[in-house]
C-alpha positions as CSV (number, residue, x, y, z in Angstrom):
1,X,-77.5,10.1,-102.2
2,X,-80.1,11.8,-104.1
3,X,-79.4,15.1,-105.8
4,X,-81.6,18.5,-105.0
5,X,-83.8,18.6,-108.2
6,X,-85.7,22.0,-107.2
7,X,-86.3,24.9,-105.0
8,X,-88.5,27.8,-104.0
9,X,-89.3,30.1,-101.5
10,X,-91.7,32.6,-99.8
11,X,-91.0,35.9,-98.5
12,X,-94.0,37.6,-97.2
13,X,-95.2,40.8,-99.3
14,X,-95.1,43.3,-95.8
15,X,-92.1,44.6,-94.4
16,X,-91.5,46.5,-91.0
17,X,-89.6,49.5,-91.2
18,X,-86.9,48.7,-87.6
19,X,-87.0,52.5,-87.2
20,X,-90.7,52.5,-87.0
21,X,-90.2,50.7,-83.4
22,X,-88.0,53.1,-82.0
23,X,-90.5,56.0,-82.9
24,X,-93.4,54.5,-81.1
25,X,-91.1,52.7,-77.8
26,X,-88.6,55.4,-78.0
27,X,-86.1,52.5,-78.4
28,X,-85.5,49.5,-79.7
29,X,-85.6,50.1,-83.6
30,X,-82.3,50.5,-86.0
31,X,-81.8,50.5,-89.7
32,X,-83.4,48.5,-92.3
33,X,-86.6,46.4,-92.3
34,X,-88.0,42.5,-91.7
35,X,-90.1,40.5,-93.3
36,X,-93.9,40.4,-91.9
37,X,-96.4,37.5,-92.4
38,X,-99.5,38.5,-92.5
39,X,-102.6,38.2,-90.7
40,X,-103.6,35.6,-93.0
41,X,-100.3,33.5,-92.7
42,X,-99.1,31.2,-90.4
43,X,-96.5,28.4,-90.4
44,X,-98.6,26.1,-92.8
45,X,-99.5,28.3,-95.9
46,X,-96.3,30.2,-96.1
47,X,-94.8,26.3,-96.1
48,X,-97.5,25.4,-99.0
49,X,-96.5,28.5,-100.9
50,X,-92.6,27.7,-100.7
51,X,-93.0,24.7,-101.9
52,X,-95.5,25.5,-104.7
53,X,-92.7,27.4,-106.1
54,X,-90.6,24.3,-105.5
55,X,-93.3,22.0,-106.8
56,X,-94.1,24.5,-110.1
57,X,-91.8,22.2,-113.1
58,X,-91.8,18.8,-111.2
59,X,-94.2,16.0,-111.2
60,X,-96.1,15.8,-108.2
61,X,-97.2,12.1,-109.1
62,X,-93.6,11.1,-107.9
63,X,-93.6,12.8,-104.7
64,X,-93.4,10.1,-101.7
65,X,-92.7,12.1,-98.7
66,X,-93.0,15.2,-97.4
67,X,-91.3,16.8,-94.2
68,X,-92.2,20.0,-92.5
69,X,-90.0,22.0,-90.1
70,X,-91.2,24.7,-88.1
71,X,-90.7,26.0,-84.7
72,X,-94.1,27.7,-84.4
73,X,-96.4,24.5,-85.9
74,X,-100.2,25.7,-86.0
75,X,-101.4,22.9,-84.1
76,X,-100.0,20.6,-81.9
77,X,-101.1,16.7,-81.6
78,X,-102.0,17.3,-85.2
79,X,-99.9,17.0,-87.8
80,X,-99.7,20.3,-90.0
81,X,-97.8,18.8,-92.7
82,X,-101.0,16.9,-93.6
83,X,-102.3,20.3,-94.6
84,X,-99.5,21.3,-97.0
85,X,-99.7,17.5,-98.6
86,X,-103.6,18.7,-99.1
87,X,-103.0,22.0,-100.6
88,X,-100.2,20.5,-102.9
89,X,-102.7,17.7,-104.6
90,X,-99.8,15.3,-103.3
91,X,-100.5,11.5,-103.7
92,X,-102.6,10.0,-100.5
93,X,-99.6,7.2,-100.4
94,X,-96.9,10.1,-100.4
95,X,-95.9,10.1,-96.5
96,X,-95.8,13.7,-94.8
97,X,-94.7,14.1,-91.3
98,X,-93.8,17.4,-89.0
99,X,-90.3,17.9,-87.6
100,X,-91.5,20.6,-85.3
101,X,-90.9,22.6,-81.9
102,X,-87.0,23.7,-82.5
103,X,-85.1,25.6,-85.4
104,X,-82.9,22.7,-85.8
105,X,-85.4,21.0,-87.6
106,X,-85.1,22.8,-90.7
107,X,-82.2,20.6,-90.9
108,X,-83.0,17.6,-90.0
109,X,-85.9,17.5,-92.6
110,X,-83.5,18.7,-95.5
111,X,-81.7,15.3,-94.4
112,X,-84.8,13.1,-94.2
113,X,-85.6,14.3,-97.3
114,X,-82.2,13.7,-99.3
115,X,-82.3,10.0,-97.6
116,X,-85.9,9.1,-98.3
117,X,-85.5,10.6,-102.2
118,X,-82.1,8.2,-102.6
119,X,-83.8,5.4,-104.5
120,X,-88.0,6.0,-104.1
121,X,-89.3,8.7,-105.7
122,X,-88.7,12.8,-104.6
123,X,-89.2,14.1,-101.5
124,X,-89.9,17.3,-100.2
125,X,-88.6,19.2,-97.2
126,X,-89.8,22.4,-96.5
127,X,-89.0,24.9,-93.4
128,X,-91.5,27.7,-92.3
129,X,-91.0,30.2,-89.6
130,X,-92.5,33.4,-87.7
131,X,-89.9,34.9,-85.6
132,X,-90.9,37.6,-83.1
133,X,-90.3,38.9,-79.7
134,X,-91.4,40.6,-76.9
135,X,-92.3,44.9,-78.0
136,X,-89.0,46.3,-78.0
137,X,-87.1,43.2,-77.6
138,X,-84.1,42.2,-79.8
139,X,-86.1,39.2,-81.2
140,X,-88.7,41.4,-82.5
141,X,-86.5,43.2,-84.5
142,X,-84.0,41.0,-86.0
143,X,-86.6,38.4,-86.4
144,X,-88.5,37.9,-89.7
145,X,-90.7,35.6,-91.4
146,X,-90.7,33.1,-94.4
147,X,-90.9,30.0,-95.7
148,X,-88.6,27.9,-98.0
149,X,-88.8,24.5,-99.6
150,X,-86.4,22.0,-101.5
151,X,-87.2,18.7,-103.9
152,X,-84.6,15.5,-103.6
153,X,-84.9,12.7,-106.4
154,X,-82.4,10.1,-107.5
155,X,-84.5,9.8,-110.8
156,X,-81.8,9.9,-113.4
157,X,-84.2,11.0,-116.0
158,X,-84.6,14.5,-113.5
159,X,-81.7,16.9,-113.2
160,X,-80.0,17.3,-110.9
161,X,-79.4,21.2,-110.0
162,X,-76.9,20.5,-106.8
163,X,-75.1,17.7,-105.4
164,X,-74.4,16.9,-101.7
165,X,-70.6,16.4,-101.3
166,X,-70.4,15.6,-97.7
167,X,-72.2,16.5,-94.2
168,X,-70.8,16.3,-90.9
169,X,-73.3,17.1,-87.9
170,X,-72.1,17.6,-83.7
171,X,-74.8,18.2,-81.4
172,X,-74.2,19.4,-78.2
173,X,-76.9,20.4,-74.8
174,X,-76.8,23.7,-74.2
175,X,-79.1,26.2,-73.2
176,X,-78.7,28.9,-74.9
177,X,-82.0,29.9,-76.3
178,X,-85.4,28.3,-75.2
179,X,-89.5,28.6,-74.9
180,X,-91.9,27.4,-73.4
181,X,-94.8,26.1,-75.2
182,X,-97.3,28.7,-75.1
183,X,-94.7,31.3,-74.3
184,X,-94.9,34.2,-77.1
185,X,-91.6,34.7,-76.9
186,X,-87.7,33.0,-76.2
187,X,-85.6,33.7,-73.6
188,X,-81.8,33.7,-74.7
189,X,-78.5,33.2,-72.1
190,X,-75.9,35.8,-72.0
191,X,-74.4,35.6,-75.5
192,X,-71.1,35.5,-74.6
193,X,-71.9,31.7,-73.5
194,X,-73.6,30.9,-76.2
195,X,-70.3,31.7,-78.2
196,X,-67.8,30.0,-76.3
197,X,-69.8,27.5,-77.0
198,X,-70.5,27.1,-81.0
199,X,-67.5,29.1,-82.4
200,X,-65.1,26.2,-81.6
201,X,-67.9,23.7,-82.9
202,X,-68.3,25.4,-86.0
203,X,-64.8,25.3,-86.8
204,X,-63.4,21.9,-85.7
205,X,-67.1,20.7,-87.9
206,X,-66.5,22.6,-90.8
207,X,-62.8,20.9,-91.0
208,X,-64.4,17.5,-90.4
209,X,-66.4,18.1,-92.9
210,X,-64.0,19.2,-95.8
211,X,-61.6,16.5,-95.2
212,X,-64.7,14.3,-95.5
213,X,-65.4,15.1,-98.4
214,X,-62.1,16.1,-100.1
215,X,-62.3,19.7,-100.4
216,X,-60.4,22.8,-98.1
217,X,-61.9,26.2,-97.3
218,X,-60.3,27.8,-99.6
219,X,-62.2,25.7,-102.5
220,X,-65.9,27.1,-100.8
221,X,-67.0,29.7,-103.7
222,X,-69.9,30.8,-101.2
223,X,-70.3,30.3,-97.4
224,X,-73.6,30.3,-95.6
225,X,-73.5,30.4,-91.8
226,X,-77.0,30.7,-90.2
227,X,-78.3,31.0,-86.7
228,X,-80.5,33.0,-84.2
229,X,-76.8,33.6,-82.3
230,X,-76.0,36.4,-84.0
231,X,-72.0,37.0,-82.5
232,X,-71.4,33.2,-83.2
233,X,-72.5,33.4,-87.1
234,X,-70.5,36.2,-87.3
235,X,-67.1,35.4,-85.3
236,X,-67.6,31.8,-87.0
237,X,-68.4,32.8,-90.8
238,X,-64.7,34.9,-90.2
239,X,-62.8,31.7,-88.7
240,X,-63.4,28.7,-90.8
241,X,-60.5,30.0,-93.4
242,X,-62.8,29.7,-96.3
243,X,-61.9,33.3,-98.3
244,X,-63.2,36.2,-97.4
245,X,-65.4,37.2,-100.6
246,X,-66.7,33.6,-100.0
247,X,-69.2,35.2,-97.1
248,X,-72.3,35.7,-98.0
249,X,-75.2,38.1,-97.1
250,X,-76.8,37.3,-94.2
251,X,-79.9,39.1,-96.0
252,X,-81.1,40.2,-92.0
253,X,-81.1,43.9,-92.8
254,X,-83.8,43.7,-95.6
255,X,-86.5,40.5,-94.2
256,X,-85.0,39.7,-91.0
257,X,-84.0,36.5,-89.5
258,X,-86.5,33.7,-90.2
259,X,-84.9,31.2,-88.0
260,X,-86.1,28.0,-89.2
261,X,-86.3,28.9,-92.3
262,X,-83.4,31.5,-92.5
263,X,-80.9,28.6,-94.0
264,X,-83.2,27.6,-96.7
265,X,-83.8,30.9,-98.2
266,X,-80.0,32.4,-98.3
267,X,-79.5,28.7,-100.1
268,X,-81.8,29.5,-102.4
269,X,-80.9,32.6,-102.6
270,X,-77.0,31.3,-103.6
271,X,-78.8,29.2,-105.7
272,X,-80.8,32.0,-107.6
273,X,-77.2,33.3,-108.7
274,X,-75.1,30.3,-108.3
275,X,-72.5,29.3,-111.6
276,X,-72.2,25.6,-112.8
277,X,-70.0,23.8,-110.7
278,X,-69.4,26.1,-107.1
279,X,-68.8,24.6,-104.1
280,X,-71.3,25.9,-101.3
281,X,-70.9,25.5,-97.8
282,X,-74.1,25.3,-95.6
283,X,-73.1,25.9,-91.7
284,X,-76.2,25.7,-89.8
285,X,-75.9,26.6,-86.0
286,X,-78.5,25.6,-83.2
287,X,-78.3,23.1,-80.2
288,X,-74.9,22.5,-82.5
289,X,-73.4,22.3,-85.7
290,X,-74.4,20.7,-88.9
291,X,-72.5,21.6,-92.0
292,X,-73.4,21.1,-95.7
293,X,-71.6,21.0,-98.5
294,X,-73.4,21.4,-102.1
295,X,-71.9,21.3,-105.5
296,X,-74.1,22.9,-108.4
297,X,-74.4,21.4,-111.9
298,X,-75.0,22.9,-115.7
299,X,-78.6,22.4,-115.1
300,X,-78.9,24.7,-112.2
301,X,-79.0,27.9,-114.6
302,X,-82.0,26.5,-117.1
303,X,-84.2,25.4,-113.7
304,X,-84.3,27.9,-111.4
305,X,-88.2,28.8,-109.8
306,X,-89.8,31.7,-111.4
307,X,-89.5,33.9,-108.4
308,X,-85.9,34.6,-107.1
309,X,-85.0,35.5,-103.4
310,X,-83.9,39.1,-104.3
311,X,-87.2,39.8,-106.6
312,X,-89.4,38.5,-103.8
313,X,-87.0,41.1,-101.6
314,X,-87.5,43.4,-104.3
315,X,-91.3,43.6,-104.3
316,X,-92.3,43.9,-100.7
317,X,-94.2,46.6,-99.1
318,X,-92.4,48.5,-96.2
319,X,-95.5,51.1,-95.6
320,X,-96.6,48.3,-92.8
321,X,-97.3,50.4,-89.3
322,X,-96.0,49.3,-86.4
323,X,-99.6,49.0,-84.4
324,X,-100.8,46.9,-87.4
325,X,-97.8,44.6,-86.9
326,X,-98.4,44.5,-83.2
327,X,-102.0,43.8,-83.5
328,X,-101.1,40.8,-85.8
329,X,-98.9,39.5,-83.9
330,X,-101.3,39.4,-80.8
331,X,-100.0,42.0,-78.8
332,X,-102.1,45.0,-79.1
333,X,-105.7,43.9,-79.0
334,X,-108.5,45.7,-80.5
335,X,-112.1,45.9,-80.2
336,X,-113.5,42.9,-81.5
337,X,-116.5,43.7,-84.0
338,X,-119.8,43.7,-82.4
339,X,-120.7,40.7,-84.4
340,X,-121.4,36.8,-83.9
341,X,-117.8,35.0,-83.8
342,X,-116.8,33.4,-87.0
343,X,-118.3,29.9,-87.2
344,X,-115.7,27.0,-86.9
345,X,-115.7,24.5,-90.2
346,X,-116.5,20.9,-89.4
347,X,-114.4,17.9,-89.8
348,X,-117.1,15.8,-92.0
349,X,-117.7,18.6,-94.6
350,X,-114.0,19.6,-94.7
351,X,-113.0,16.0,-95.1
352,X,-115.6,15.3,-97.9
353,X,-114.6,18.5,-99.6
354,X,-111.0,18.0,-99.4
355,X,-109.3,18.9,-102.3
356,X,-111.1,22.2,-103.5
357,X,-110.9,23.6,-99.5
358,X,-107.6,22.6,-99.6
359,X,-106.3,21.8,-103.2
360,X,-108.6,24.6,-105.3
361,X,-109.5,21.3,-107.4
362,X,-112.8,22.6,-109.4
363,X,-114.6,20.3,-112.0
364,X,-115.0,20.7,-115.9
365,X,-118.2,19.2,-117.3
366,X,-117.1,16.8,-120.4
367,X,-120.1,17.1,-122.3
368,X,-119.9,21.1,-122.8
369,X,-117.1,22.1,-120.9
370,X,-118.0,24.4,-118.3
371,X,-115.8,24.9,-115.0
372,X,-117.6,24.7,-111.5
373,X,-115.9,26.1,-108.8
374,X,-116.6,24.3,-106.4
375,X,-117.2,21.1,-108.6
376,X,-120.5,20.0,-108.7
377,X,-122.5,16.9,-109.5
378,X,-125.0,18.6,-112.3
379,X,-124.0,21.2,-114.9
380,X,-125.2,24.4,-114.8
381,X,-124.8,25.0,-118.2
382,X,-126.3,21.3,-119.7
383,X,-127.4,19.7,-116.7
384,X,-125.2,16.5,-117.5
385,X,-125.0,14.1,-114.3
386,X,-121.6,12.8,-113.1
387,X,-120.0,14.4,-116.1
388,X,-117.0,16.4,-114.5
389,X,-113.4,15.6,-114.1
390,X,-111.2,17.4,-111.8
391,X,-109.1,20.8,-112.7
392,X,-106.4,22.0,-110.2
393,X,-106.9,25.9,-110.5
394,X,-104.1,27.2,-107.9
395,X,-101.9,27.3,-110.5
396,X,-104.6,29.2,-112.9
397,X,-103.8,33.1,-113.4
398,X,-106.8,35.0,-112.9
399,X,-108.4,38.9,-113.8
400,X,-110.9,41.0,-111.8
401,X,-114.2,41.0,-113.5
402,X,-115.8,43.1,-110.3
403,X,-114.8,43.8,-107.2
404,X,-115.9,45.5,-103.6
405,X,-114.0,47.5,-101.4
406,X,-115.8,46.9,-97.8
407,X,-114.8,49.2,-95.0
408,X,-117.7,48.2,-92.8
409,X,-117.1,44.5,-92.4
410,X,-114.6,43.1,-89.7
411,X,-111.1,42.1,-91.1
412,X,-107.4,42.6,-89.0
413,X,-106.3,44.3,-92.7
414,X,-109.2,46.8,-93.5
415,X,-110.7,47.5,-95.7
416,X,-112.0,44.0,-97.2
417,X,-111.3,43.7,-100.4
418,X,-113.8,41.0,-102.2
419,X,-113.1,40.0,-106.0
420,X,-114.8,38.4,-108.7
421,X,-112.5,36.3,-110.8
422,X,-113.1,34.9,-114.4
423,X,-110.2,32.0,-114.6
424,X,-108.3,31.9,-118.1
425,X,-109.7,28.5,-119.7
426,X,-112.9,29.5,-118.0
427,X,-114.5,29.3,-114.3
428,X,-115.6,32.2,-112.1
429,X,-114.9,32.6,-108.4
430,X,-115.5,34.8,-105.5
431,X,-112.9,35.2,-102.9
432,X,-110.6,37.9,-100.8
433,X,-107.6,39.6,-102.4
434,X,-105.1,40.0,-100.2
435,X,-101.4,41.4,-99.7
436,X,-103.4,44.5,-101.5
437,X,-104.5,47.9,-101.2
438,X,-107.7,49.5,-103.0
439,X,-105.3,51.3,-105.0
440,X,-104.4,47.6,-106.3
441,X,-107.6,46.8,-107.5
442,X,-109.2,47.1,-110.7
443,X,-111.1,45.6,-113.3
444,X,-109.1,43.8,-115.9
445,X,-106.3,43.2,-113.4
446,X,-104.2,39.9,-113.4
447,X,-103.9,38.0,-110.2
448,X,-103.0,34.8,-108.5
449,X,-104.4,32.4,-106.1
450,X,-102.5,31.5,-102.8
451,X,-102.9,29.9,-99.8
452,X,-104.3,31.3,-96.4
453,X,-105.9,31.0,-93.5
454,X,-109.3,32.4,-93.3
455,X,-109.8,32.3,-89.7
456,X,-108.9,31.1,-86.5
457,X,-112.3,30.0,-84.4
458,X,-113.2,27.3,-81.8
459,X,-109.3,26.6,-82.1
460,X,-109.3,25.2,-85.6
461,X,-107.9,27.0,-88.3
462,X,-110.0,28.0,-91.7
463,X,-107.4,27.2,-94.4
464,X,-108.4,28.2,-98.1
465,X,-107.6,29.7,-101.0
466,X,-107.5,34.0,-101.5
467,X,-106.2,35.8,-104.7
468,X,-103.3,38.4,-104.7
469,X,-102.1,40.9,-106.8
470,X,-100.0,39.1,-109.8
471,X,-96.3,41.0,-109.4
């Protein structure tokens, strides 16, 4: 089986204060906060962003599949993960596929992944998620969003940071949570149901699984037990006889519950903090049981992503209201602006431009070296013809050379903030900054390019590239 070679993950920059609910419903807040994607984020760029992280120290040449797992996919009929393979300059050959519509596909794409890496190449699994609920609702605020992503290669030139031990899966019918598509929100069973059904799952898996794989609970340095079922994560994390300092944060009073995702980012969070040679145990509960059991190497500590869980955490911005949250999540609308509707891109353009709307790939003229962004045919500096070769610049740091703050133009986040960038190694660009404030912008200030989509028109969604505050 191939070992997990890399990781990263994306928590979204706004937080929702839960008490900020209860003062505008009267009820239905509590303590702590969630994580908020923005306006600008969806399923498909926080999944691009995770896995750039993932993606930062590892050769993308050797990537050969991708999987995506969501439970809130952009489109349907068309695959999303063809979007993230775009924006992450992946190989045309590399396979990518969605494992969508449920939040037990987070799961099943870390297995794919791990199986199609054993022997051909890495492979990619990443899980995305917006959680939310009806105003008021439970869902709404123990939900949250994010986004994390994990590399697989049996390349024994690659290191290996953790090693799957053993998995043992049961899968069982049960209602216990459900949507219907184009429903903005599930509808759960009474939760005593729901944990009649998985505690004794959990725990007669969890044994399978460590007499699988050689190992008892008391061995497990730190458990992971993740699910939307709140009372079965917590009566099962307390019955599996692993110790009790083994348990760890579920991380729902600081970004929520990102369903989907939510396994993937307290894994990576273990990970972040992880010593050489602990057993972890992954129990991941929806329409049944799977459970994972990892053992870190000496190589974890040297190649761990730039960004941690907890400085990710650490960094977000809780001053979000709850009307903005509301409006971005579709229900409070606004007065649109008295303005023509945004113009839809088209499928020839966007397929011949490709890999800059998608992959930031601007050209550098050989003769002189100038940087186009976009790429184009002539230089602008020695008018050489057919001269260029490509540059990936999502990866480039970036400072303001000007900027605009806009408070008369339309955007669900106002005021617009517009930037001039001058790219280190040269190139200048013009784009949005976002996950700022004007107080965030000035000239001379570092920032970095991510991900986002522009606009929603005509039912096709504008992907491309914005900068953000580097923090």
């Amino acid at each position: 089986m191939a070992g997990l070679v890399a990781y990263g993950v994306h928590i979204p920059h706004y937080r929702l204060q839960r008490a900020a609910i209860g003062q505008v419903l009267g009820s239905g807040g509590g303590r702590g906060t969630r994580a908020v994607a923005s306006y600008d984020e969806d399923s498909t760029s926080m999944a691009v962003e995770a896995s750039r992280q993932a993606l930062a120290n590892v050769d993308t040449s050797t990537v050969e599949s991708l999987y995506f797992a969501t439970a809130v996919p952009a489109y349907a009929d068309k695959t999303n993960a063809t979007a993230v393979h775009a924006a992450l300059d992946l190989p045309q050959h590399a396979f990518a596929a969605d494992m969508a519509g449920a939040v037990r596909s987070g799961v099943a794409a870390l297995m794919a992944a791990a199986r199609a890496a054993d022997g051909a190449g890495a492979a990619v699994a990443v899980s995305a998620d917006i959680r939310t609920g009806l105003p008021g609702g439970s869902d709404e605020r123990d939900g949250g969003d994010g986004a994390a992503a994990f590399v697989f290669s049996s390349d024994p030139a690659v290191p290996v940071l953790a090693e799957q031990i053993g998995a043992v899966h049961a899968s069982t019918e049960v209602l216990e949570r459900w949507r219907m598509p184009g429903d903005p929100s599930s509808r759960v069973w009474e939760e005593r149901f729901g944990e009649d059904v998985y505690v004794p799952l959990a725990v007669q898996t969890f044994a399978d699984a460590c007499k699988a794989s050689g190992v008892t609970p008391a061995e497990v340095d730190h458990l992971i037990v993740s699910g939307l079922h709140g009372r079965s994560t917590a009566r099962i994390a307390g019955s599996l006889g692993t110790r009790p300092e083994a348990a760890v944060d579920s991380l729902t009073g600081v970004i929520g519950n990102a369903g989907t995702a939510q396994p993937g980012i307290l894994l990576a969070d273990v990970l972040d903090r992880a010593e050489p040679d602990a057993l972890i145990a992954l129990v991941v509960v929806a329409d049944g049981v799977s459970v994972i059991l990892l053992r870190t190497t000496e190589a974890l500590a040297a190649n761990r992503p730039a960004r941690s869980v907890a400085a990710q955490i650490a960094s977000g911005d809780d001053t979000l209201s709850y009307a903005t949250f509301l409006s971005w999540r579709g229900f409070l609308t606004k007065e649109p602006p008295r303005r023509p509707d945004a113009e839809h891109p088209y499928a020839p353009p966007s397929k011949r431009r490709a890999r800059w709307k998608f992959g930031l790939i601007a050209g550098e003229c050989t003769a002189c070296g100038q940087r186009h962004l976009p790429p184009a045919q002539v230089c602008t500096n020695c008018q050489a013809i057919d001269q260029s070769v490509d540059v990936p610049m999502a990866g480039v740091r970036a400072r303001i050379a000007t900027y605009t703050v806009d408070r008369l133009a339309f955007t669900p986040s106002p005021p617009l903030l517009l930037v001039v960038l001058d790219f280190e190694g040269g190139g200048r660009f013009r784009c949005e900054l976002t996950d700022a404030s004007p107080d965030d912008v000035q000239i001379g200030a570092e920032v970095e390019m991510t991900f986002r989509r522009i606009v929603t028109s005509g039912g096709i969604h504008n992907y491309f590239w914005k900068a953000r505050p580097a923090r």
